[in-house]
C-alpha positions as CSV (number, residue, x, y, z in Angstrom):
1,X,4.5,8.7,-15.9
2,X,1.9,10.4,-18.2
3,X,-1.6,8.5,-17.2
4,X,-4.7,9.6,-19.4
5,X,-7.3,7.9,-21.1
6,X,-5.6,5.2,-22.5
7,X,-3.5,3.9,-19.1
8,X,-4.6,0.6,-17.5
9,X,-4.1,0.3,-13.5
10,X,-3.7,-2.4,-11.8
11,X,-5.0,-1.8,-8.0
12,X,-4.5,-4.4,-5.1
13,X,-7.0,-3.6,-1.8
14,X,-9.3,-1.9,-3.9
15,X,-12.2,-2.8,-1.9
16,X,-11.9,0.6,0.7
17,X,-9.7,2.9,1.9
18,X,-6.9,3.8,-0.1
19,X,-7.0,1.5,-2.8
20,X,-10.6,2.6,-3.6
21,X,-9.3,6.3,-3.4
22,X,-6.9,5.7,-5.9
23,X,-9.3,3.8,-8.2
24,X,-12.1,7.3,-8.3
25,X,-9.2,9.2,-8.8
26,X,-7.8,7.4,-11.3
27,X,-11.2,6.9,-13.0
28,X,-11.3,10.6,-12.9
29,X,-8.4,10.7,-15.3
30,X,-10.1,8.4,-17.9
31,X,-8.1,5.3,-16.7
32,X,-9.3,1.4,-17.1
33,X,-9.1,-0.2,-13.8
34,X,-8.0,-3.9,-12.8
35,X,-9.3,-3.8,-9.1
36,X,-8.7,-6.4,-6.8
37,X,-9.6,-7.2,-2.8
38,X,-10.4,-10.4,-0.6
39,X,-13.8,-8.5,-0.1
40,X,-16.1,-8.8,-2.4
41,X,-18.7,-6.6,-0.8
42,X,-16.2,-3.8,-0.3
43,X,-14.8,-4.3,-4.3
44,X,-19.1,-4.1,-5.0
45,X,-18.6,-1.1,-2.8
46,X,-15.9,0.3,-4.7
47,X,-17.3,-0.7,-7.9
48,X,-20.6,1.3,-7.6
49,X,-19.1,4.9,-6.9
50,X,-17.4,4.5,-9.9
51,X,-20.4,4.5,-11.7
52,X,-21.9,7.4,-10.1
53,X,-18.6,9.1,-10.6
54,X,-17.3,8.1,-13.9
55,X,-17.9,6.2,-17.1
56,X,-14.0,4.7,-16.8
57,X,-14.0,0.9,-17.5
58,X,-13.4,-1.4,-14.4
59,X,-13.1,-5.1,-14.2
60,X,-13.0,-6.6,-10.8
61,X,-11.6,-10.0,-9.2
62,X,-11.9,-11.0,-5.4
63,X,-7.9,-12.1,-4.8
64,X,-5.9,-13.2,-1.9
65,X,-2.2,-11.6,-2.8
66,X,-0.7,-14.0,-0.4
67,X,-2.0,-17.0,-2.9
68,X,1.1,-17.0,-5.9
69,X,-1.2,-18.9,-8.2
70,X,-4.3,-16.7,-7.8
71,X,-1.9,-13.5,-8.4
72,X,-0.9,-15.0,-11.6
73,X,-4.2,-16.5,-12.9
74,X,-5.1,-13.0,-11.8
75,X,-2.2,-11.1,-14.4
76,X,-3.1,-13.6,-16.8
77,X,-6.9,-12.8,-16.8
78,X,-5.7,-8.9,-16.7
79,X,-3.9,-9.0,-19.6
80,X,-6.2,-11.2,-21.6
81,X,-8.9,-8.1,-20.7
82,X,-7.2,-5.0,-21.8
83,X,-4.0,-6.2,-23.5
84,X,-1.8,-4.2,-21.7
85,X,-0.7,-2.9,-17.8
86,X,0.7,0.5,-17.8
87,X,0.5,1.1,-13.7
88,X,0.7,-1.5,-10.6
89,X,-0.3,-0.1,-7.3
90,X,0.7,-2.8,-4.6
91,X,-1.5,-1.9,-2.1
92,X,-3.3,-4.7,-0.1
93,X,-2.0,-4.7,3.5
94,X,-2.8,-6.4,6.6
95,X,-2.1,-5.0,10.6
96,X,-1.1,-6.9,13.2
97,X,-0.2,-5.3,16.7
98,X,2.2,-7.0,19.5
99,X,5.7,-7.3,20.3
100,X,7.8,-10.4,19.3
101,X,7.2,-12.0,22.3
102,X,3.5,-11.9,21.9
103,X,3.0,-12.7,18.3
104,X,3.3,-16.3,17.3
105,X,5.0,-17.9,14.3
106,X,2.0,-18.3,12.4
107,X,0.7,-14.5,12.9
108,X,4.7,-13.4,11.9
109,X,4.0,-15.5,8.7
110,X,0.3,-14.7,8.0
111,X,1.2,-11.1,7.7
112,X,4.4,-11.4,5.7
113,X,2.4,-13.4,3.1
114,X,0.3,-10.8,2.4
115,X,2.4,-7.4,3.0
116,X,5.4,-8.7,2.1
117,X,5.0,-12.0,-0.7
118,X,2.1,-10.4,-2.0
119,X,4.2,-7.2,-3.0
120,X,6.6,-9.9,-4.4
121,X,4.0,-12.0,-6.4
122,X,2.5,-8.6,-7.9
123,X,5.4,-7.4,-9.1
124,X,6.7,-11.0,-10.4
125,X,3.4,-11.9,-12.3
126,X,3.4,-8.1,-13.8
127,X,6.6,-7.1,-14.9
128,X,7.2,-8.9,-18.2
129,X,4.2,-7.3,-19.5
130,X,4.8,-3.8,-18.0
131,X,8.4,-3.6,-19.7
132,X,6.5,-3.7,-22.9
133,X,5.1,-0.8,-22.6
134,X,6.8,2.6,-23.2
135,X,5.9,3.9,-19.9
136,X,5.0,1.9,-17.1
137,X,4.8,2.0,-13.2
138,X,5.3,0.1,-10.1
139,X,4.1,1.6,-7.1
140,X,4.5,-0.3,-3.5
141,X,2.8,0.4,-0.7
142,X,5.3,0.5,2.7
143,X,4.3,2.7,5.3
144,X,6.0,5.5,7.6
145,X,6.8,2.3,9.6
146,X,9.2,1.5,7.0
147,X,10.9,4.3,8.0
148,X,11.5,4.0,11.3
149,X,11.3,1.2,13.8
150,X,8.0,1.5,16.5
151,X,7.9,-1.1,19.5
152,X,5.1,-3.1,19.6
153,X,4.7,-3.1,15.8
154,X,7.5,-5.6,15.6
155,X,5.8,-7.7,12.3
156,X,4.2,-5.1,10.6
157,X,7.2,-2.7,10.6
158,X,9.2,-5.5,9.6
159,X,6.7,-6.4,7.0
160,X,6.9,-2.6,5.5
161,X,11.1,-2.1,6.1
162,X,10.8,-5.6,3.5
163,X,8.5,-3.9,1.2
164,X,10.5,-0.4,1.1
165,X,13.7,-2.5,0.8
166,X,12.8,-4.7,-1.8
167,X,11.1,-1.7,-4.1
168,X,14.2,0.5,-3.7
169,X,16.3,-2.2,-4.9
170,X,14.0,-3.0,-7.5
171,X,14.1,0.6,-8.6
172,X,18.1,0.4,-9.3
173,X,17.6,-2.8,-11.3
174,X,14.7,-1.6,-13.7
175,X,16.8,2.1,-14.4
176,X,17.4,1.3,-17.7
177,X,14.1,-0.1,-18.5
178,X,11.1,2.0,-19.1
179,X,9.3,1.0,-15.8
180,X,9.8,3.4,-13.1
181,X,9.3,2.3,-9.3
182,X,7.7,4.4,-6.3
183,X,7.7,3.2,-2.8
184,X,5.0,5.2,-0.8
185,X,5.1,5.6,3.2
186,X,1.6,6.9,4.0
187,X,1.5,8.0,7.5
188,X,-1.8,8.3,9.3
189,X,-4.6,7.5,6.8
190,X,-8.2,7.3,8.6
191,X,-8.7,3.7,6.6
192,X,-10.0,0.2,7.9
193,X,-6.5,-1.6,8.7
194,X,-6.8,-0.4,12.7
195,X,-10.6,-1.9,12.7
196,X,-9.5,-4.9,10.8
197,X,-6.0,-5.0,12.7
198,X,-5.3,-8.1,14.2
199,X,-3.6,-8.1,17.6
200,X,-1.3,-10.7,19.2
201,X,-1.9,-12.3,22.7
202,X,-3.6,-9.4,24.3
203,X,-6.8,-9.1,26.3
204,X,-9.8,-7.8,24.7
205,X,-9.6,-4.7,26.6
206,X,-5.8,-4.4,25.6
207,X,-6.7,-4.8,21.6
208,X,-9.4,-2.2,22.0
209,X,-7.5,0.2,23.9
210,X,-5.3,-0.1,20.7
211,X,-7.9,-0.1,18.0
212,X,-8.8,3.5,19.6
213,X,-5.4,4.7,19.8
214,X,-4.8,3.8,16.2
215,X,-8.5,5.3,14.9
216,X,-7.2,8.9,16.7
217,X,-3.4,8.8,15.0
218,X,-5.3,7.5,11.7
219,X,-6.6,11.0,10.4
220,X,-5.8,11.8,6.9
221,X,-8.5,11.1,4.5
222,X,-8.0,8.4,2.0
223,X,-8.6,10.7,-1.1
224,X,-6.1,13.3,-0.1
225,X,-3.6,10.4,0.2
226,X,-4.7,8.8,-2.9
227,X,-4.1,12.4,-4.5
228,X,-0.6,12.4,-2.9
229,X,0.4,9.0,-4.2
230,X,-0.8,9.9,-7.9
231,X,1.0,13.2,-8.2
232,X,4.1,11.0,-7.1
233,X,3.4,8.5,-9.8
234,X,2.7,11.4,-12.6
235,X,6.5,12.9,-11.5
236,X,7.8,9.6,-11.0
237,X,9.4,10.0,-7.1
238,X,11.1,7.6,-6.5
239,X,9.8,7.9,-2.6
240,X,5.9,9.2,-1.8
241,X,5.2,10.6,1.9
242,X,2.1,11.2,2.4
243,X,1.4,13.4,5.3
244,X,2.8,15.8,7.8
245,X,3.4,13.1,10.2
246,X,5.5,11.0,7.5
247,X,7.3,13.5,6.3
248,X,8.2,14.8,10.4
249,X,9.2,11.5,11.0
250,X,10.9,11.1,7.8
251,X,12.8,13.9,8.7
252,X,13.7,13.1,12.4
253,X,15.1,9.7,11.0
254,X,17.2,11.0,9.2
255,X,18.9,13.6,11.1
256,X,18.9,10.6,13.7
257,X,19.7,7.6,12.3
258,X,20.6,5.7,15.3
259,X,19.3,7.4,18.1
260,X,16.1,8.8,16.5
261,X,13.6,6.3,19.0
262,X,14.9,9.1,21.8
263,X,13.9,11.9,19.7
264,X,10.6,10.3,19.0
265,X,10.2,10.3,22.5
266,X,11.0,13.8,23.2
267,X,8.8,14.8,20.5
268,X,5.7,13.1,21.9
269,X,6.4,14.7,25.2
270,X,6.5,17.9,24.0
271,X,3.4,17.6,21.9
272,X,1.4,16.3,25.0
């Protein structure tokens, strides 16, 4: 899609990382933002290098996107604003490390809500106004995780295989419309999720040891992701990897579709 001056985005976990990346660079191209995050602060945050950056228009609203009544008060209040949604960038995620012996129910559900349902409530409470316009976007966030499969990752990676199954699909079904879908598998992105991560029954010395892990994988900067993902949107790829790693492992999957957990292995020996 063509974005300029007169496109409205919509932006779930706008409040850092790279939800807030996409919103400056967005700005930059003259676009009227729709942020939304569970954290006020960080939207505030957000909010205020806008304004030091750029004169775009932004309207913010502190949402949960596992609550399907807030996400549609939320549409509702958006359109009522700006009349229109030209772009939806589904990005609010949650982490949660552990294998499926260690994670409880209630943790397996607590992060589908949000990764998964709130990907499905975003799209649901959008779409009948994005098919109105003459070019519109929906842009899902998965992860490289939805890609392949990584032990001890068991909910999240099922989370994001959800999320890149359910935008693909929803990509076939739209072809005929004017709304194009994008499902984007960021590798690592130096963001908040690993400090925010939750992690299932572990010791405290266990969840730190994989906070740190995770903060020395989790290099790219937000902005050059962010810049990634929007020259996706502006050719309309249907698929957006965003960095070396995604696009290695994007590679080894497929050239190994079943046996491609041995030739991550071999690869990690051979890098150490």
């Amino acid at each position: 899609m063509k974005l300029h001056s007169g496109s409205v985005a919509v932006i779930t976990g706008a409040g850092s990382g790279i939800g807030r990346a996409l919103a400056i660079n967005l700005a930059a191209k003259g676009c009227a933002l729709a942020l939304a995050d569970k954290n006020a602060q960080g939207l505030e945050e957000t909010v205020q290098l806008l304004r030091s950056t750029t004169p775009s228009t932004c309207t913010t609203y502190v949402l949960d996107v596992g609550d399907n009544k807030a996400v549609e008060q939320f549409a509702a209040d958006v359109v009522q604003q700006y009349g229109k949604v030209d772009l939806l960038i589904n990005n609010a995620g949650v982490a949660l490390g552990g294998t499926f012996e260690q994670l409880t129910l209630e943790q397996f559900e607590w992060l589908f809500q949000i990764n998964f349902w709130g990907t499905v409530y975003g799209v649901t409470a959008f779409l009948p106004i994005l098919k109105q316009q003459p070019d519109a976007h929906i842009v899902n966030l998965s992860s490289v995780f939805g890609l392949f499969a990584v032990p001890g990752q068991t909910a999240y990676t099922a989370s994001k295989f959800a999320v890149r199954g359910f935008t693909e699909t929803l990509r076939q079904e739209l072809a005929r419309t004017t709304v194009k879908v994008s499902s984007v598998h960021p590798g690592g992105i130096k963001t908040n999720i690993a400090r925010n991560a939750r992690f299932a029954k572990m010791t405290d010395e266990e969840a730190k040891r994989g906070r740190i892990y995770f903060e020395r994988v989790l290099t790219l900067p937000p902005e050059t992701a962010a810049a990634i993902i929007v020259q996706g949107i502006e050719r309309n790829a249907p698929r957006i990897l965003v960095g070396r790693d995604a696009r290695v492992m994007d590679l080894i999957q497929r050239v190994f579709p079943v046996n491609y957990p041995r030739a991550m292995k071999a690869l990690q020996r051979f890098i150490r």
